[in-house]
C-alpha positions in Angstrom: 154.7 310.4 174.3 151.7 309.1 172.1 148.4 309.1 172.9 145.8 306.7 170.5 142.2 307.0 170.3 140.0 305.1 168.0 136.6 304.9 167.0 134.2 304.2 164.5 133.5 300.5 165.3 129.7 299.1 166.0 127.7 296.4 164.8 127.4 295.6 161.3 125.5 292.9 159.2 127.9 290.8 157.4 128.8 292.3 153.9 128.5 295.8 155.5 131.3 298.3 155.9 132.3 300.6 158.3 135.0 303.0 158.8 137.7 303.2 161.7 139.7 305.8 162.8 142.7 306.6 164.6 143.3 309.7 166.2 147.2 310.5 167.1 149.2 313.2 169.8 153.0 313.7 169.2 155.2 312.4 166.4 153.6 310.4 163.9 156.3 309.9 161.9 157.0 306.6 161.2 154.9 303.2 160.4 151.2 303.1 162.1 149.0 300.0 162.1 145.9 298.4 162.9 145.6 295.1 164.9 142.6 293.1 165.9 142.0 290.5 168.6 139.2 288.3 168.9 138.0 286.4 171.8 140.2 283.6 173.1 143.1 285.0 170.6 146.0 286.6 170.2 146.3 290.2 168.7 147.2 290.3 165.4 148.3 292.5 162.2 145.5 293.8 160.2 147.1 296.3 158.5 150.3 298.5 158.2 151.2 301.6 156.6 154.5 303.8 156.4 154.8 307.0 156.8 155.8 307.3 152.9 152.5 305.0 151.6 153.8 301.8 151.7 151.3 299.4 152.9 151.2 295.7 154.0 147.7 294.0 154.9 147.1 290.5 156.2 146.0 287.5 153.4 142.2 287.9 155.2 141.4 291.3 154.8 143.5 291.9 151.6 140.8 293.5 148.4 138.2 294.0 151.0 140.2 296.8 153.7 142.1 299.8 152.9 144.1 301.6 155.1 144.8 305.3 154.9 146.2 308.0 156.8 145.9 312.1 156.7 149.7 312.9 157.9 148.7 316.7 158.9 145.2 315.5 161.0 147.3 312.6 162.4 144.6 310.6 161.6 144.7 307.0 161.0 141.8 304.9 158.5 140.5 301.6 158.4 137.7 301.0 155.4 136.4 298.1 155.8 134.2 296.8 153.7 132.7 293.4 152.5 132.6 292.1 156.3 132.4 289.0 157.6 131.5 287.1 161.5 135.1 286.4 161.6 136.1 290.1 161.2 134.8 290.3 164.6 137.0 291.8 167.0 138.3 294.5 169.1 140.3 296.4 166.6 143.4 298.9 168.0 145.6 301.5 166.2 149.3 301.1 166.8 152.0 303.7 166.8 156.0 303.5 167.7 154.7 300.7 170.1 152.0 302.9 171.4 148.3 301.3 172.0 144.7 302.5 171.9 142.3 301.7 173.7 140.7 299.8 170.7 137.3 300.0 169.1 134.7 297.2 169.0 133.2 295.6 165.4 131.0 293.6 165.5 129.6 291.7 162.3 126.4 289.7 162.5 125.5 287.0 160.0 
């Protein structure tokens, strides 16, 4: 079983940055992701990468967040930088269909 815990999210004027993290039990092995979900809708794909570096980011965030991961501190990254209002969200870590609890980021404008 895998266990997710994020943090690193808070409030942030827009053009800021700030950096997530994803903490992992068990197996990582495989692809891990982050997903965002904003008030009123759905969850979706911020970010993906594979066990082997391959990485796959959504058009909105693409030049502006990087996602890394440190295979031997199961660790997961988010930088995030240049943010905007609509970056807003509650953003979660993702592992062989396991789910954080998620992390909060807000960006004021």
């Amino acid at each position: 079983q895998v266990q997710l815990v994020e943090s690193g999210g808070g409030l942030v004027q827009a053009g800021g940055s700030l950096r997530l993290s994803c903490v992992a039990s068990g197996s990582i092995f495989g692809t891990m992701g982050w997903y965002r979900q904003a008030p009123g809708k759905q969850r979706e794909l911020v970010a993906t990468l594979t066990y082997g570096g391959t990485t796959n980011y959504a058009d909105s965030v693409k030049g502006r967040f990087t996602i890394s991961r440190d295979n031997a501190k199961k660790t997961l990254y988010l930088q995030m930088n240049t943010l905007k209002p609509e970056d807003t969200a509650v953003y979660y870590c993702m592992l062989h269909g396991y789910w954080g609890r998620g992390t909060q980021v807000t960006v004021s404008s």
